[in-house]
C-alpha positions in Angstrom: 21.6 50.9 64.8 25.2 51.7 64.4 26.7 48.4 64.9 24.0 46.8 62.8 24.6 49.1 59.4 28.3 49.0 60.3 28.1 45.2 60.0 25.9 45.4 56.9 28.6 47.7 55.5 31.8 45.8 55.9 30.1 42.9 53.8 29.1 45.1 51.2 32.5 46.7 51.1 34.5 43.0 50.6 32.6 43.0 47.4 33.2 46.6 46.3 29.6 47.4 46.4 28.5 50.9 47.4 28.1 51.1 51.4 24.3 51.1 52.7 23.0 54.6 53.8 26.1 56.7 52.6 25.7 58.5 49.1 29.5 57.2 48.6 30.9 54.2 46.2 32.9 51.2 48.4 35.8 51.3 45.5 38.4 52.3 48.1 38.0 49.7 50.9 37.2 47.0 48.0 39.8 43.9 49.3 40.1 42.7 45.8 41.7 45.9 44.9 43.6 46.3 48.3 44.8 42.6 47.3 46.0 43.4 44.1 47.6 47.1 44.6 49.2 45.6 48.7 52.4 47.1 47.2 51.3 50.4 46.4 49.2 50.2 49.5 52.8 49.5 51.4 54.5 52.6 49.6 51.6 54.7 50.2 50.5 53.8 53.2 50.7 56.7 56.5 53.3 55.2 58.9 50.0 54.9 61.5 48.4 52.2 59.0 51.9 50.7 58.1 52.4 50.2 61.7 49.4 48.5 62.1 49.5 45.7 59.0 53.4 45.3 60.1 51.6 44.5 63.5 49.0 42.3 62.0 51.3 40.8 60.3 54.0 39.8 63.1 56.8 42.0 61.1 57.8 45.7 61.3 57.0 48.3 58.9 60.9 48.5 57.8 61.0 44.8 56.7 57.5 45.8 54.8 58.8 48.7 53.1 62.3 46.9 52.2 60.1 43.9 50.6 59.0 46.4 48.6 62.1 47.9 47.4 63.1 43.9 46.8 59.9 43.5 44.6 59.0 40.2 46.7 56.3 41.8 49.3 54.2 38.6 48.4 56.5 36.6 49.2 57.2 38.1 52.2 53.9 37.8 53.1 53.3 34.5 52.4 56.3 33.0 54.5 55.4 34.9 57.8 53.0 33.4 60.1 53.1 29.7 59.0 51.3 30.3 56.0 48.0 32.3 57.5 49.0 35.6 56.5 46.0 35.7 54.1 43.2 35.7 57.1 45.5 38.4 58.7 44.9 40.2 55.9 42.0 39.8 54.9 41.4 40.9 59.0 43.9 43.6 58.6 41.7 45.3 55.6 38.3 44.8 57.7 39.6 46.7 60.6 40.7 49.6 58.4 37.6 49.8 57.0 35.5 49.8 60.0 38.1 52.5 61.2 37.1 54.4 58.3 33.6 53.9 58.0 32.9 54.3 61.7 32.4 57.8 62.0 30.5 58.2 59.0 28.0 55.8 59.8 27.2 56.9 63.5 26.5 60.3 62.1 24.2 58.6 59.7 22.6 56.9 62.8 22.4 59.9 65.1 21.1 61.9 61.8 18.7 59.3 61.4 17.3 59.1 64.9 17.2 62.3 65.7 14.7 63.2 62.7 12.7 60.2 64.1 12.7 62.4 67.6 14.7 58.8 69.3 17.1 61.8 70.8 
């Protein structure tokens, strides 16, 4: 049950639609807007999750955050990984979201079968 609504989620969220079973709007994990604010997202981001994209990305968080500074993170982007860094993130953002949406939706499931007497 878990897996299956988390699945139904993450395709809901790539299009910024609210997230099946959870009284919550999907605005936050919406990749249009973590496409178009990745720079913000960068300066913002917790060194955990910077880590992780740098990762994704094949780079380190340093050469993220001084891309920033430079005002060229796009271009950054786009000349690492012979020209597949979109998929990465686009892979990158789907993770995070299942990272964050996890939690919220097993206690949905375990609410869910446990009024149905399942456990």
């Amino acid at each position: 049950m878990h897996q299956s609504i988390l699945d139904e989620s993450i395709d809901e969220v790539w299009s910024g639609s609210s997230i099946p079973h959870l009284d919550e709007p999907g605005i936050e994990f919406d990749y249009t807007e973590f496409l178009g604010n990745l720079t913000e997202y960068v300066e913002q981001a917790s060194l955990s999750q910077l880590k992780r994209l740098a990762n994704k990305l094949s780079t380190t968080a340093g050469r993220l955050k001084k891309a920033c500074k430079n005002d060229n993170l796009i271009d950054y982007i786009d000349s690492l990984n012979y020209g597949y860094s979109d998929h990465l993130l686009y892979e990158f953002h789907e993770e995070e979201c299942r990272k964050k949406l996890s939690p919220r939706i097993r206690q949905y499931s375990v609410y869910q079968l446990a009024s149905l007497g399942m456990i």
